[in-house]
N, C-alpha and C positions, 0 to 999 in steps of 0.2 A: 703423452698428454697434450703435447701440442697441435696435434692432427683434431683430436676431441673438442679442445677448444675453437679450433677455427670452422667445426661444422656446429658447434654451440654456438658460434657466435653469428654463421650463417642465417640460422635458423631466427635467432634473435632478431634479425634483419629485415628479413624478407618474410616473418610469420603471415600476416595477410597476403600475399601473391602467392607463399606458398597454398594457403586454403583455400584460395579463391580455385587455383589450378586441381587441387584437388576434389574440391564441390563439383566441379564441370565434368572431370572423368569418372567419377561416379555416379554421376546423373547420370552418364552417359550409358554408365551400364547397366542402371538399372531398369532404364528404358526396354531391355534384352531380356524377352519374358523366358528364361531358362530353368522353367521347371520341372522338376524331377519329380517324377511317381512310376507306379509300378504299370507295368504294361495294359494291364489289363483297365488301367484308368484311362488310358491318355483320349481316350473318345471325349473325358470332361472337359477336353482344354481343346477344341478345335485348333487353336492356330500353335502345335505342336504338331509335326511329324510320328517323331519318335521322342523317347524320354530325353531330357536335359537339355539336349539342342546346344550343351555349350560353346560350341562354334562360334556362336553372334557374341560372345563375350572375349574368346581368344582371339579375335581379326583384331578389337580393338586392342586386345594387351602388344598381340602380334605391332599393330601399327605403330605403338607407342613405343617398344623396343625398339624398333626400327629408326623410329625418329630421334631417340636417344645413346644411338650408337650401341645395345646393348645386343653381348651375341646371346640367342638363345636356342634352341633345341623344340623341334614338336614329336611327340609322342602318344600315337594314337590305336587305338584296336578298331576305335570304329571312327572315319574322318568327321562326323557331326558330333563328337563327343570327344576332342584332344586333350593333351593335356600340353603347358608352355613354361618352358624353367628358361628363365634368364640366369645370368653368370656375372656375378661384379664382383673386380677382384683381379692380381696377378697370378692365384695357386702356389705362391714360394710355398707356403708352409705345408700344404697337404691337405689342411682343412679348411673343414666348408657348411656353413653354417645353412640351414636348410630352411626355406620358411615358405609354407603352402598357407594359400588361403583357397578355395571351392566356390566355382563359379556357377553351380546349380542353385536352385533355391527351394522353398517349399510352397507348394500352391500359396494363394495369396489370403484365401478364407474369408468370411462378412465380416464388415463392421467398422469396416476403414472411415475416417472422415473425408479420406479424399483416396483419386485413384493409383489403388498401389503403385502401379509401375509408371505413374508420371508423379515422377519425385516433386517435394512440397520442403523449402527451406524454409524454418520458422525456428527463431530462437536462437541461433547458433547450432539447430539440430537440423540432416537432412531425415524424412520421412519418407521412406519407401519400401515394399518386399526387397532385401536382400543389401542394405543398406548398409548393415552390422553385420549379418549371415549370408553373405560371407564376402562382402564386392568392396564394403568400406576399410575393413583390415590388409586386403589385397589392395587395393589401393596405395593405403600407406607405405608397404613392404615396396611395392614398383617404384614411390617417392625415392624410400631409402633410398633404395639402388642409385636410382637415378641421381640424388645430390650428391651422395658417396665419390660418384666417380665425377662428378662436373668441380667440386671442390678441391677435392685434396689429390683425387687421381687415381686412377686403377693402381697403378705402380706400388702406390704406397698402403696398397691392402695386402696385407702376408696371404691372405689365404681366401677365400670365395665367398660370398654372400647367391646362396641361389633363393630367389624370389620366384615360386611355383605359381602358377595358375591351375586348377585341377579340377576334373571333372568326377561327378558321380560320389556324394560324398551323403547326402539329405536323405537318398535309400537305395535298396538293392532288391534288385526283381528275383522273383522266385528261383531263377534260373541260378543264381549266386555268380552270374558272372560279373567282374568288377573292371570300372574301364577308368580308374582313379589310380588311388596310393597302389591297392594291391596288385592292379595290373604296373607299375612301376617297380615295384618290389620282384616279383613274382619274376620279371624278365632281365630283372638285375640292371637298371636304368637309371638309378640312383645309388648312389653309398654316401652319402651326408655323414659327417660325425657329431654334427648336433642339430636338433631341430625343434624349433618354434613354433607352435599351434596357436594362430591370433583366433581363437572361434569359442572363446572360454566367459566372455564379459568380464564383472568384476568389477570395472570401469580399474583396469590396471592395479587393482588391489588387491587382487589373488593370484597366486605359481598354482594351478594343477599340476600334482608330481605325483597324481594317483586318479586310477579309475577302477571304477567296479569292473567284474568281466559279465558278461549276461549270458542267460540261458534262458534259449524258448523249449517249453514243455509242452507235449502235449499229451492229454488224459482221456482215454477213450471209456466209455463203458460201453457194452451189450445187451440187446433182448430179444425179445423176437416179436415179429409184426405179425400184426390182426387188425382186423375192423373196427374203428374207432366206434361202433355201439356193441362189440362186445371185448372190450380190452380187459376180460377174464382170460381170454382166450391166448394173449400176447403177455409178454413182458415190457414194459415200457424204462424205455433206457436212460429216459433223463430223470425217472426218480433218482436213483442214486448218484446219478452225475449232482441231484440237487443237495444231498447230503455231504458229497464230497468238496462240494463249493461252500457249503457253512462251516467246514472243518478246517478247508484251508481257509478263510477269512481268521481264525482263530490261531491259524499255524505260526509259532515263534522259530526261525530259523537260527539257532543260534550259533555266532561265532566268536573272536578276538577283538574286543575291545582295540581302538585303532583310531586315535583323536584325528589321525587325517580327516578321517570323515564324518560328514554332520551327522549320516544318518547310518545304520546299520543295514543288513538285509534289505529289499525291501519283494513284496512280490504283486506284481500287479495281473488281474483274471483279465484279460485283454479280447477274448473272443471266446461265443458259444456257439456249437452248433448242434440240431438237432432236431429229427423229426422233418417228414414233406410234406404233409397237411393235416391239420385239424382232425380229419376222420381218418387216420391211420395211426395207431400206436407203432410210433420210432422201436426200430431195430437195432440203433445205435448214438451215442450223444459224444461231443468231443471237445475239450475248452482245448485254450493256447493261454499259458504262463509265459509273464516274462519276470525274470528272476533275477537282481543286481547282485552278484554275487561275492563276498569280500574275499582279499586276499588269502585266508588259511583256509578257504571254501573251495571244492571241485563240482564240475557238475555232475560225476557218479556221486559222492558222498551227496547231495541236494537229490539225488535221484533217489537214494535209499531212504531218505527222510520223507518222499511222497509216499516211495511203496508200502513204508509203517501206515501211513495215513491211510491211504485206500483200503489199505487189510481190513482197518475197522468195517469197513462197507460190504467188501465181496471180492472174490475171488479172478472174477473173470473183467479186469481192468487192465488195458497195458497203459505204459506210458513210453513214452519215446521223446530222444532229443532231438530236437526239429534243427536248433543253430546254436553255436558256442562261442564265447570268447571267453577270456581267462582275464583275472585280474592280473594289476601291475602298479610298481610303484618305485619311483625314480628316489636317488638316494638324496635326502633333503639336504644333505653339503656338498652336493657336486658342485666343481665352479659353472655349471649353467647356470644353476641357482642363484651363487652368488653372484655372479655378473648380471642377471638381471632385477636382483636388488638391489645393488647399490646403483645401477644409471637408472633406476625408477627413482630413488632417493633423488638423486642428482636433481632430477628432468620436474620431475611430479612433488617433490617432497616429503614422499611418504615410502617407506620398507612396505614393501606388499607382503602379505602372510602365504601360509602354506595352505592347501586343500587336497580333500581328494573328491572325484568326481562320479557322478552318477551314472553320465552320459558318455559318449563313446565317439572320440577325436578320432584324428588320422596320429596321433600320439600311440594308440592302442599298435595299430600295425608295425609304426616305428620302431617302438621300444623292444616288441617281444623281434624286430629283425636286425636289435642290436644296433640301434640310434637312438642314441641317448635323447630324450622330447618331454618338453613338457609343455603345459597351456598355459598362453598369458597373450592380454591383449584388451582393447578397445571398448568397452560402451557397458551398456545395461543388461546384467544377466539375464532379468526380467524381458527384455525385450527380443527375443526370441521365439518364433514361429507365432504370435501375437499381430492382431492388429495393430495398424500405426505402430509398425516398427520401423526406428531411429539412430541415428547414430548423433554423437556431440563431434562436429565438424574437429574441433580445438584436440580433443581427444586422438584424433587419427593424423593429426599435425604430430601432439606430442612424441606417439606410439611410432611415427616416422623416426625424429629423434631417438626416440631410445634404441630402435633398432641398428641405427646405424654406430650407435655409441656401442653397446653388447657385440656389434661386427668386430669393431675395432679392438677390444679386446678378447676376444674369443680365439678369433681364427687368425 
């Protein structure tokens, strides 16, 4: 308790130098247009190479370790896209508290009032693409570290605090190859025995200790092609793709009742294709499902629920799974939980609740490779992939604090 207190009472001290220090390294990153899209985009973003380019963001995590005595490790598949784990901490105990924040972002989109990547402080909030997703929470975690050890001392940590830097997290090119979590997992480069996901919002009032798993479907129909003035002649393929689309709009997937989460199933028609011009009756039409799937749900059992549905239409329909993930759900009384409720309590004043989630962390990877992860962390849910997105400067102060406090008992 007394280590607790004297970086509580740290914090208390130096609150404005510490945010001031933190406004400036954040700006700094978000200055580092590291967007991520798929290959076949990047012609939208002239001053991109290749996707993610998180490089310009790890020189400066890099710099800063460095400045701060902290050893850290680079790991990379491809050198313009590394990934950077620091280490604070002596390892007596074995364990090692894991906490990645993604230093790609998502294109920047219209509608900004000012220009995304030259950050705007107003209000105690900074504004900018990547501010909250993901530069602001990574921030904080690199604080932690850093007061962790200039306070009380690496000595006196039983066991590791690794503050991750990672690339390739906002999306994955057709290719499926991953130069992030999974390429770290994949080559066995990590074994964390808990981990942290600051990429949730909530403004620190919610633990994600559940995510849907998702399934991309795809549903083809067939016909045969003719001359768009005589399509007696043809089959046209998107009639029945159109009946199939008003059926699933109607379709109830149903599963287990599961108050983790707000919402049930859900399924969203996310792409159609079909047909090469006007004067030719299509040969063939093809949507892409993506499908949040709950826990007691698989995606063969979600598969046989379409094939019911199509039968009504016709015969010569495939479908196919295009991508998979499985749900998961972390045990709502593990002590990660509890430890990061009660130094929320501590810090914030408030017990955050429990959820489960829609969207798909670096949690998802974790947990099913047997690291215990859940989501918690910093800002406005709402403010994600949005214009004039923000972060509350004081927020990534706190979320500094609690992490270091959840270290000290944890590991």
């Amino acid at each position: 308790m007394i280590l607790k207190e004297q970086i509580i009472q740290y914090f208390k001290e130096n609150n404005n130098q510490i945010s001031r220090e933190m406004t400036d390294l954040l700006a700094e990153m978000v200055r580092q247009k590291t967007v991520n899209v798929i290959s076949e985009k990047l012609t939208e973003h002239p001053y991109l190479e290749e996707r993610g380019e998180e490089y310009r963001v790890a020189d400066i995590v890099k710099r800063e370790f460095e400045k701060w005595n902290i050893p850290f490790q680079v790991y990379a598949r491809n050198e313009k896209r590394p990934n950077i784990i620091g280490n604070i901490g002596s390892g007596k105990s074995g364990k090692i508290l894991f906490m990645p924040g993604h230093m790609d972002v998502v294109p920047a989109g219209e509608g900004w009032d000012s220009d995304p990547f030259e950050p705007v402080v107003k209000d105690g909030k900074m504004y900018g693409r990547g501010t909250l997703d993901n530069k602001g929470p990574l921030v904080a975690a690199m604080f932690a570290g850093r007061i962790m050890k200039d306070v009380i001392g690496e000595e006196n940590i039983r066991g590791i605090l690794q503050v991750a830097a990672l690339s390739d997290e906002e999306t994955t090119d057709p290719d499926g190859v991953d130069f992030g979590i999974e390429y770290l997992l994949e080559e066995k480069l990590i074994s964390p025995t808990y981990a942290i996901i600051p990429d949730i919002g909530y403004n620190m009032g919610k633990i994600e200790i559940a995510e849907k798993g998702r399934v991309a479907y795809k549903i083809k129909t067939k016909g045969k092609q003719a001359h768009g003035s005589t399509p007696e002649l043809g089959v046209n393929a998107i009639y029945p793709m159109a009946k199939i689309i008003s059926l699933i709009e109607q379709l109830n997937l149903e599963s287990k009742d599961d108050p983790t989460f707000d919402t049930p199933t859900t399924i969203n028609l996310g792409e159609i294709h079909g047909g090469t011009a006007s004067n030719i009756v299509p040969n063939q039409c093809y949507i892409i499902l993506d499908i949040r799937i709950m826990p007691d749900q698989t995606p063969e059992g979600v598969k046989k629920e379409l094939e019911k549905l199509c039968k009504q239409v016709g015969d010569d329909i495939t479908i196919e799974i295009m991508d998979q993930s499985l749900a998961h759900k972390v045990n709502p009384n593990s002590v990660l939980v509890k430890k990061i409720k009660e130094n929320c309590k501590l810090v914030r004043n408030h017990e955050p609740g429990l959820i489960g989630f829609g969207g798909i962390t670096f949690g998802k990877s974790l947990n099913f490779a047997g690291v215990e992860s859940v989501g918690f962390g910093p800002g406005d849910d709402t403010a994600f992939h949005v214009e004039n997105e923000y972060v509350e400067i004081q927020q990534l102060v706190d979320f500094a604090l609690i992490v270091c406090l959840i270290t000290l008992d944890l590991v």
